[in-house]
N, C-alpha and C positions, 0 to 999 in steps of 0.2 A: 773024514776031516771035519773039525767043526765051524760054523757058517764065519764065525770072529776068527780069523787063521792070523799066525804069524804074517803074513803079507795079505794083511787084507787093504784093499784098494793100493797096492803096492805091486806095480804092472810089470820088473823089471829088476835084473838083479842089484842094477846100483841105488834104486829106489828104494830095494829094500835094507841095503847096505848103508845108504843115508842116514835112513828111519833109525833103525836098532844100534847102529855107532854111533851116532849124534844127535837126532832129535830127539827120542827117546829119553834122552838123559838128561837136558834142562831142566831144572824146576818151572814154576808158574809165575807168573806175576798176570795177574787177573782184574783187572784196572778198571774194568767196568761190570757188573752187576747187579741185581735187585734180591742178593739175599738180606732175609732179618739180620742184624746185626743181634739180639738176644740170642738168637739159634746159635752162634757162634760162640757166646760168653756162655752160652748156660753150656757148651758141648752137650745142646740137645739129642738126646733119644728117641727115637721113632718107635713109635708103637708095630707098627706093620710095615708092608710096602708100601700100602696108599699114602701112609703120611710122608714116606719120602718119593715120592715118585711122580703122585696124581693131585695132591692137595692143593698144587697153585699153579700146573704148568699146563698153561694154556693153548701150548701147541698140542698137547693129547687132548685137548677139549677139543679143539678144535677138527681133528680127527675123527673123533665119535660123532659129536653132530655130523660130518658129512657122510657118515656113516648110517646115520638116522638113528641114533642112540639115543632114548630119550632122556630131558635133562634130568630128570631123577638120578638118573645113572652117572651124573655128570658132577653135579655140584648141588644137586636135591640132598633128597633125606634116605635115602640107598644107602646101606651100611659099607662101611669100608670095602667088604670083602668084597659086596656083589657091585661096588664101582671098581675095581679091579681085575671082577671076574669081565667086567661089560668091556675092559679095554684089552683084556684079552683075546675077545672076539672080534675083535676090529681090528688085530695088531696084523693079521696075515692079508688085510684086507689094504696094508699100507705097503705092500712091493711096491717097489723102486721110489716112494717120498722116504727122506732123509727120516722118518719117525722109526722105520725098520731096523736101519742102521742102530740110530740111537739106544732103541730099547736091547737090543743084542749087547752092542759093546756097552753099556751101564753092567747088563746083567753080567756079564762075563768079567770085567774089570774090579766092579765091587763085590760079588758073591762067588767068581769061578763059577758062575753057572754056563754051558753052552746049550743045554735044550732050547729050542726054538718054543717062543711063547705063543700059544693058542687056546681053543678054549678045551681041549684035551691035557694041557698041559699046567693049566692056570694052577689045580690046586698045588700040584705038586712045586712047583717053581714060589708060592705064594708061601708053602710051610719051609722049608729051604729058607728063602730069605728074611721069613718073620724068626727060624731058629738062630743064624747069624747076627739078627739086629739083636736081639737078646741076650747075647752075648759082650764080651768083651770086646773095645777098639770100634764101637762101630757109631759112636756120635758123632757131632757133626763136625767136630775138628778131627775127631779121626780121621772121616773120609776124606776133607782137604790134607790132613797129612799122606794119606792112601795116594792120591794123587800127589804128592810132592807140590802141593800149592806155598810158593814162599810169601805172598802178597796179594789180596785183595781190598779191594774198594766198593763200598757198599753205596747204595745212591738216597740221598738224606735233604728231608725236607727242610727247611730253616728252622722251622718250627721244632725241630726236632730237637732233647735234649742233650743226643749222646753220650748217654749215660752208661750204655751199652759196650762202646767206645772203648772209656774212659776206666768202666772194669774189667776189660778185657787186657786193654794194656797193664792194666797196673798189678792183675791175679794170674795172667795164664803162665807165665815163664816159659813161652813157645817159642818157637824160631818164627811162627806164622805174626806176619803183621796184620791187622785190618784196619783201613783209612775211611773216614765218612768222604764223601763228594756233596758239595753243595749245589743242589736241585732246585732253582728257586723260581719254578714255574707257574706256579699259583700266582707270585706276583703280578703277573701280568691280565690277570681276569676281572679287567675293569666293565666288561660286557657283562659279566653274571655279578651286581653287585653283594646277591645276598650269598654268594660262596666268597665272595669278595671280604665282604665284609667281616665273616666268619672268622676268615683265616688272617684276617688282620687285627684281631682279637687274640686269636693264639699267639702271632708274634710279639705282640706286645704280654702275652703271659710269658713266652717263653725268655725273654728278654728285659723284662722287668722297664721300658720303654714306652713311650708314645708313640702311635701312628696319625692321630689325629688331623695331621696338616703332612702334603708332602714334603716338606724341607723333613719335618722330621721321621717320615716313611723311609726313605731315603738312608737318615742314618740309623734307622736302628735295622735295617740291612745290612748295614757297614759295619753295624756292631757284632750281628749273627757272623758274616763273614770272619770277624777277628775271631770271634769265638771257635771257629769250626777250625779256623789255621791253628790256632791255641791248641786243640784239640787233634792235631797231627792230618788235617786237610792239606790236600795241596791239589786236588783238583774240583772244579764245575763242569757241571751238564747242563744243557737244555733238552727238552724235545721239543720242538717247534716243529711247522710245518711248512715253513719256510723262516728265511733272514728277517729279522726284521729292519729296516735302514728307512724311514721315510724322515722327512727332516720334520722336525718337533724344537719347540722354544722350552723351557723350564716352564715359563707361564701356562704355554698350550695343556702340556702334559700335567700340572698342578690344578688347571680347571678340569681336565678330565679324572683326574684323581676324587677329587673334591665332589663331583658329580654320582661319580660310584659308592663314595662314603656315605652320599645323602639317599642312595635308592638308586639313583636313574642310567641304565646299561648305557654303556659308550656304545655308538656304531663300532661297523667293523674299518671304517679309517677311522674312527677316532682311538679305537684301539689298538690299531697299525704303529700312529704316530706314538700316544701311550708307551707302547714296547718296545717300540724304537730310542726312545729317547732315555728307558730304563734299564734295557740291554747294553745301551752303551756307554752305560753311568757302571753298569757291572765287569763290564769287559776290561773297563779303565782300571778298577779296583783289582781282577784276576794278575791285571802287567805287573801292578804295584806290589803285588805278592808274590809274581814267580810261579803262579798257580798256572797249570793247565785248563785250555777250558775246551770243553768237545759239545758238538751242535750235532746231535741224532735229529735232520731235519727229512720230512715228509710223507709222515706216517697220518692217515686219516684215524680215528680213533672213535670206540665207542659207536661202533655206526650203528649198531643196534637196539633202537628205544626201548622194546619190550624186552629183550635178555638185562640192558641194563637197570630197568626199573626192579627186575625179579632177583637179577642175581650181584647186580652192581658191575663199578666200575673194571676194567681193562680185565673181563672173561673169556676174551679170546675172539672180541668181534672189531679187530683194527684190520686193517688194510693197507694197502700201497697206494698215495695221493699222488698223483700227477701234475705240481704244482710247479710253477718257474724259479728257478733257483739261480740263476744267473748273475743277473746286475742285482738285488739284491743283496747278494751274499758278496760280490765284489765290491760292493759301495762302505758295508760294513766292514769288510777287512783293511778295505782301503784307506777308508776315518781314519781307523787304529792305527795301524804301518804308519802313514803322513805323520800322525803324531808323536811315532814313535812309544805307545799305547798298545802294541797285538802284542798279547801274550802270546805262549806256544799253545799251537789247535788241533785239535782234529775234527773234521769232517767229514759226518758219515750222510750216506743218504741210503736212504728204502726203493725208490724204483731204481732197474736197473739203467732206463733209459738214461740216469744220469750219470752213468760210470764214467765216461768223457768229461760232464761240463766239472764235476767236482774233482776229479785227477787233476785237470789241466788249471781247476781254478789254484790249488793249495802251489801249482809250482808259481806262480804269481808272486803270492808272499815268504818265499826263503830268506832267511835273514843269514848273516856273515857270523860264523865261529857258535852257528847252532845246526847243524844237520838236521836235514826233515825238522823245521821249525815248524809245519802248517803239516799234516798228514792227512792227505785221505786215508779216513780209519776203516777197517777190518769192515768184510763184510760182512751186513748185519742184520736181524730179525729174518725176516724173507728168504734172504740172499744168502745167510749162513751156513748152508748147504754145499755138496759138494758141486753143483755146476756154478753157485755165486760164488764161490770161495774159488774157484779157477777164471771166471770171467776178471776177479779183482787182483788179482795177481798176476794175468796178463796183459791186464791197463793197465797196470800201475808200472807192470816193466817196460809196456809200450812210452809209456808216456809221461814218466819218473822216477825216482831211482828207489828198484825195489829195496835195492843194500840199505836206505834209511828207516823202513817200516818198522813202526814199535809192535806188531805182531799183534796176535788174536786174541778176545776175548769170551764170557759164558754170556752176558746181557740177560742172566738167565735169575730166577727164583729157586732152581735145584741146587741140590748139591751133587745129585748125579749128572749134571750136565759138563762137570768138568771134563768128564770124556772128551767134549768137541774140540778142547786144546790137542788131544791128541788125533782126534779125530781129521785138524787142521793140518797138522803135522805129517800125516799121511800125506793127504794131500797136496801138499808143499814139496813131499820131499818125490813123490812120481812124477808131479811134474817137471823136475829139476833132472832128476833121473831121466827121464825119455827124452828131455836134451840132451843131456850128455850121450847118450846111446843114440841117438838120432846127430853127433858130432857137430852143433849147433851151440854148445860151449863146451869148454877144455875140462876132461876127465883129469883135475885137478883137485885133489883132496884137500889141499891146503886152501885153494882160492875157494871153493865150493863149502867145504865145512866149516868155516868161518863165517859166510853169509849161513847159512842153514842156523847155526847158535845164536848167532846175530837175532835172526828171525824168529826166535823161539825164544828166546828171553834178552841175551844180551844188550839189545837196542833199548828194550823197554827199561832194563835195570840203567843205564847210562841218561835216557832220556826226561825220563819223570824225576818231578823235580823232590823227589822224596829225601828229607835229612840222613845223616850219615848214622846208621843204625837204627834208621824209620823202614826202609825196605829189603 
């Protein structure tokens, strides 16, 4: 039997009966990741495996280094093949971490391969898949159509032009949507003035606008934002690493602005208040639009000076920050709500320790004739795995209503990572199973397979605020 089986991680005959009559059969709506939006319009081609596989995913890097892989083989000057061959040899070295799993069900899903990858097996699985990508059907909209992806959203600087976008909607004549997200976290790096400064130079090329003074910083934000909703946006991200809410004056935040423009780094309160007072000049704008906005808070990043000087930014050396997320992030929802200002949110957090405060904070803010208006979202980076992906789905039923979750995402740079939807799905549906066989809820296919759809697309398709013929 092969290691990817019809019931794999499916403990149970109604699990499995779930899985393959009902979740299985959803499409995608994929609402948050870090693919190129060109790879999608050009329906890029892959040269080999590595370019679709090992080029930017940083959870196999990070497996090799702990592997003692050196970085040559990583993201050096090693040719494709023998960075392929190197994660080869590391892949048996990953039982029981979620990178097993992953590279199994890609291989088997996108190629029908089921040999188990090692370094006996590398070339053979390497010519295999380099003869497929060569073939017909296998760009990069392919393989979203391969997975039945009906909708994603890609994550986009302000700066950015979406141009990318912009030809995709108007040339592909697919059923596949792709929405930019307005990322606008640079804004707030009043501390590093000359990246500060840099990127307030692009907004202003991008935008054909002044930054010069913040009154007008300000609106030619306003203005990218019109532009991105123009442009078929309807949601924001942050990553922060915690809320930002400290009380800030227009003046306070204009002298700190003004300070960074001339050279001189804010502290870190004065970049507190800064982004507090900016955040919630943006969140105002999210309401006025109907947009979603989602906070991926407390991820330390970049913790490695020497990886980043050699190989740059977000290589695969972030972590789990241990920061307070509590009154924070309750002072800023709370602003919003009072003023009747919160858009609809999602809330995700990186340590697990927070799975309580951020559950219990999102039921705080429910609004009337909007279900799940504030969501603790999917679990993410770290936790995306199958024991955080069961820890988040039995908080969330402990202590919310799981019937309202708009369901899972890739947060990923692959396009083989679409797997993990299904990968979730698994997941989702044994735990629901070993209740019902454990008599713990009602062996009812009508009430049960309705939440199971819900969960896998239908929430997400009703809840995002996408135009009618946009999702």
């Amino acid at each position: 039997m092969p290691f990817i089986s019809d019931d794999f991680l499916l403990h149970n005959k109604t699990a499995s009966r779930l899985y393959h009559e009902i979740a299985a059969q959803e499409p995608i709506i994929d609402y948050h990741n870090h693919l190129n939006p060109a790879d999608v319009a050009d329906n890029r081609r892959f040269a080999n495996l590595h370019a679709l596989w090992l080029e930017g995913d940083h959870y196999k890097w990070r497996g090799m280094r702990a592997a003692g892989v050196s970085e040559t083989y990583i993201t050096g000057e090693a040719s494709p093949y023998e960075k392929f061959q190197a994660w080869a040899e590391v892949v048996p070295q990953t039982l029981r971490n979620p990178l097993y799993h992953w590279t199994h069900l890609e291989l088997k899903r996108i190629f029908g391969i089921d040999t188990l990858l090692n370094a006996d097996t590398a070339q053979e699985i390497w010519d295999e898949a380099g003869r497929q990508l060569a073939g017909p059907n296998f760009g990069a909209t392919d393989l979203l159509r391969k997975f039945h992806v009906g909708t994603l959203c890609t994550t986009d600087d302000p700066t950015d032009s979406l141009e990318h976008h912009t030809r995709f909607r108007q040339t592909s004549g697919l059923a596949l949507r792709m929405h930019p997200t307005f990322r606008p976290d640079k804004a707030f790096g009043v501390d590093q003035p000359d990246s500060f400064r840099k990127w307030c130079g692009l907004l202003e090329s991008a935008s054909g606008l002044s930054t010069a003074t913040f009154t007008e910083f300000l609106a030619t934000l306003d203005a990218r934002l019109d532009y991105f909703h123009h442009e078929g946006c309807r949601l924001s991200d942050h990553g922060l690493e915690r809320a930002h809410a400290l009380p800030c004056t227009e003046h306070e935040a204009s002298t700190i602005f003004e300070r960074a423009r001339s050279g001189l780094a804010a502290t870190p309160i004065e970049r507190e208040k800064y982004a507090s007072y900016v955040l919630h000049h943006l969140c105002k704008r999210y309401c006025e639009k109907g947009w979603v906005q989602q906070f991926h808070l407390g991820a330390i990043r970049n913790n490695n000076p020497r990886l980043r000087r050699e190989v740059g930014a977000d290589c695969g050396c972030d972590s789990i920050g241990d920061f307070s997320h509590a009154v924070p992030l309750s002072r800023l929802l709370g602003q919003l709500d009072d003023a009747d200002q919160l858009a609809k949110t999602i809330l995700y957090n990186l340590n697990p320790a927070d799975n309580y405060v951020l559950a219990t904070m999102a039921g705080n803010f429910q609004g009337a004739l909007t279900p799940g208006r504030v969501q603790w979202g999917a679990a993410w980076w770290f936790l995306d795995q199958k024991e955080g992906i069961e820890w988040h789905l039995n908080n969330l039923s402990s202590l919310g209503l799981l019937s309202t979750f708009v369901g899972f995402l890739t947060d990923s740079r692959s396009f083989g990572s679409f797997c993990r939807h299904e990968y979730f799905r698994r997941v989702l549906c044994n735990l629901i199973g070993q209740d019902i066989e454990k008599g713990e809820i009602p062996a009812d296919d009508c009430l049960v397979g309705d939440l199971i759809r819900r969960l896998c697309h239908g929430n997400a398709h009703a809840w995002f605020p996408f135009e009618k013929g946009m999702a």
